[in-house]
Structures are given as structure tokens and as C-alpha cells.
N, C-alpha and C positions, 0 to 999 in steps of 0.2 A: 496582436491578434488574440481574442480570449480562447482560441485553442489550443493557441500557442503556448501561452500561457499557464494552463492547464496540466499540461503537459511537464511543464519544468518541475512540477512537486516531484517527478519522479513514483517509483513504484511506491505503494502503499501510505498515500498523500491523498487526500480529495481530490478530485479534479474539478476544474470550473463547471461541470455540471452536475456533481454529486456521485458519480462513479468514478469507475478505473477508469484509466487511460486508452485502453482497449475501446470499453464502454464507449469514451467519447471520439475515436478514431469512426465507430460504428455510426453515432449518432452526427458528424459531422459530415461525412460519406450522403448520408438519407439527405440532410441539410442540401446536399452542391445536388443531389441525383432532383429535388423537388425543386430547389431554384433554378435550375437549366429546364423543366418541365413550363416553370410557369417562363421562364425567357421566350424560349421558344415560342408560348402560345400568345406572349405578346405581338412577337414579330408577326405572327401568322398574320394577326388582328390588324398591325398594322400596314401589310401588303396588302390585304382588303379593304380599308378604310382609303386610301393612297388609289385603286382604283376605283373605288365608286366615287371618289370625287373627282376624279380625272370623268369618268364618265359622266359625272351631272354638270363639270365644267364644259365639256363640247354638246351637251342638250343646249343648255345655255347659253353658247357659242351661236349653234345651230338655227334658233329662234331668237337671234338677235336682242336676246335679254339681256347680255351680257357680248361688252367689246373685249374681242384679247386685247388691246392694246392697253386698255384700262384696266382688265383683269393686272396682267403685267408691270402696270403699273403699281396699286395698290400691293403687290405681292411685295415689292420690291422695297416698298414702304415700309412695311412690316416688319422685312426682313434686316432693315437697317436699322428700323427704330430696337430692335431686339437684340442687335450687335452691339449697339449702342447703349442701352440698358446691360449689356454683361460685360462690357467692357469698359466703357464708358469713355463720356470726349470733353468732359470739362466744357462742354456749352450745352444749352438749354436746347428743346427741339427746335427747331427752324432756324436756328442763330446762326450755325457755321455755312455758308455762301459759297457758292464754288469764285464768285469774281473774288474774295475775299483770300481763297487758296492761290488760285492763278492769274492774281490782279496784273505782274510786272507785263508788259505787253511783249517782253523776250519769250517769257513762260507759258503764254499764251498761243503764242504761235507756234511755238514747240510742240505743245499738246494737239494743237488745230493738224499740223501736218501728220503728228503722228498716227491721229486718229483718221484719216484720209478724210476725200470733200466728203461724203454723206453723213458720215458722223460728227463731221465740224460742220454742216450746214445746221443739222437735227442742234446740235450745243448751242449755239450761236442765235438759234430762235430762242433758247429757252431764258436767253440774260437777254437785255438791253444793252446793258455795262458790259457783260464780256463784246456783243458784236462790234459798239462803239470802241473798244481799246485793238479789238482783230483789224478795225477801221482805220482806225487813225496808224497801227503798224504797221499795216501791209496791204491798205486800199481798199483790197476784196479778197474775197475767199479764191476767184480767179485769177487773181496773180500769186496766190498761194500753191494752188494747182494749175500752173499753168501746162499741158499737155506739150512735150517736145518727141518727135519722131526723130531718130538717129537711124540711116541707113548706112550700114559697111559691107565690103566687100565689091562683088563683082570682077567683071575682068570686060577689058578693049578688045579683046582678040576673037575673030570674027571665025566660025567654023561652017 
């Protein structure tokens, strides 16, 4: 850190910004008191920005200019492809396939149960190749979920 640094010449040494040490204790102090001023006034700017688009997103909403589900969608896009850029996946956009992830039809149905019927009905539109492989492993999504009622207890003894 160049204050740090500064610093080490000890007394009667320049310091990294042409003064004492003192000097730059004072001018680094101004430094943190001006950058927390302007932090702050980011944040402020950006809890305002964050609601007026939440606001022009439900106008939008409201006069069916715009679907949430689509909104949603696209959001979601973005937000992967920009994960994706800082992280990165060693494939190109559109390359990596979820049948391609969860092709074995063991792994499949794993994921199908675990996400219960609505969210494995919603997955299952969205491939051809996953519903054929849900297919061919387990008939249907209803023998996946098939509904059992277990009742216990009770008692014979008449009062």
C-alpha cells in the first residue's frame, strides 16, 4: 500500500507524498472521509435507479407491454451469460445442453423426482431428448409421481 509505504522512510525521510508522515496520516484520513462520501452517494443512486425500474417494470407489466414470464426469462439470460463471461465454461454460448448434462436416464430421473411433477413437467417441455429418455425410463411423469395415501392408526373398540 503506498501509505504504507510511506511510512517506513520513518521520521525525517520524504514520505510517498512529499511530506511528513503526520502530513500523510492527515491526507489519507481526507482520502477514506471523501471516498466513503462518494460510496455512499453511489448507493443512494443506486436504491433509486433499482426502484424506478422496478416501477416502470410493473407499468409495463400492467399494460401488457411486457410478460413477466418473459421479462424473467431474459433476466435469467443475462444473468448466466455474465456468470459465464467471469467465470467462464469452456463452451461457446448455446453449446452446453442440459440432455448433454443429465443425458444417463438414472440422472434423469433423479433430477425429475427431485424437482417434483410441476417442475419436471415445465423441464420436460422444454427438451424433446430429456422427455424421450424420462420416457423410455419411467413411461411417464405419472408413474414417477404416482400419489399413495397410507392411513394408520385407529382403534376396533366401540364407545
Amino acid at each position: 500500500m503506498a501509505w504504507e509505504r510511506g511510512r517506513e522512510g520513518g521520521e525525517g525521510h520524504s514520505s510517498v507524498y512529499g511530506g511528513s508522515a503526520a502530513y500523510d496520516d492527515q491526507r489519507y484520513l481526507q482520502s477514506v472521509s471523501a471516498n466513503s462520501a462518494s460510496i455512499a452517494a453511489v448507493c443512494h443512486e443506486t436504491v433509486a435507479l433499482r426502484e424506478e425500474a422496478v416501477a416502470l417494470r410493473q407499468c409495463l407489466f400492467d399494460l401488457n407491454v411486457l410478460s413477466p414470464s418473459r421479462y424473467e426469462v431474459q433476466l435469467h439470460r443475462q444473468r448466466f451469460d455474465r456468470m459465464r463471461r467471469r467465470f467462464g465454461s469452456g463452451l461457446a454460448a448455446g453449446e452446453a445442453q442440459l440432455e448433454a448434462v443429465i443425458r444417463p436416464p438414472g440422472l434423469v430421473l433423479a433430477t425429475l423426482s427431485l424437482a417434483g411433477p410441476e417442475a419436471a413437467a415445465a423441464l420436460l417441455s422444454t427438451s424433446r431428448a430429456l422427455h424421450a429418455t424420462a420416457s423410455d425410463a419411467s413411461g411417464s411423469l405419472q408413474d414417477l409421481f404416482q400419489v399413495r395415501l397410507h392411513v394408520c392408526g385407529g382403534s376396533d373398540l366401540i364407545t
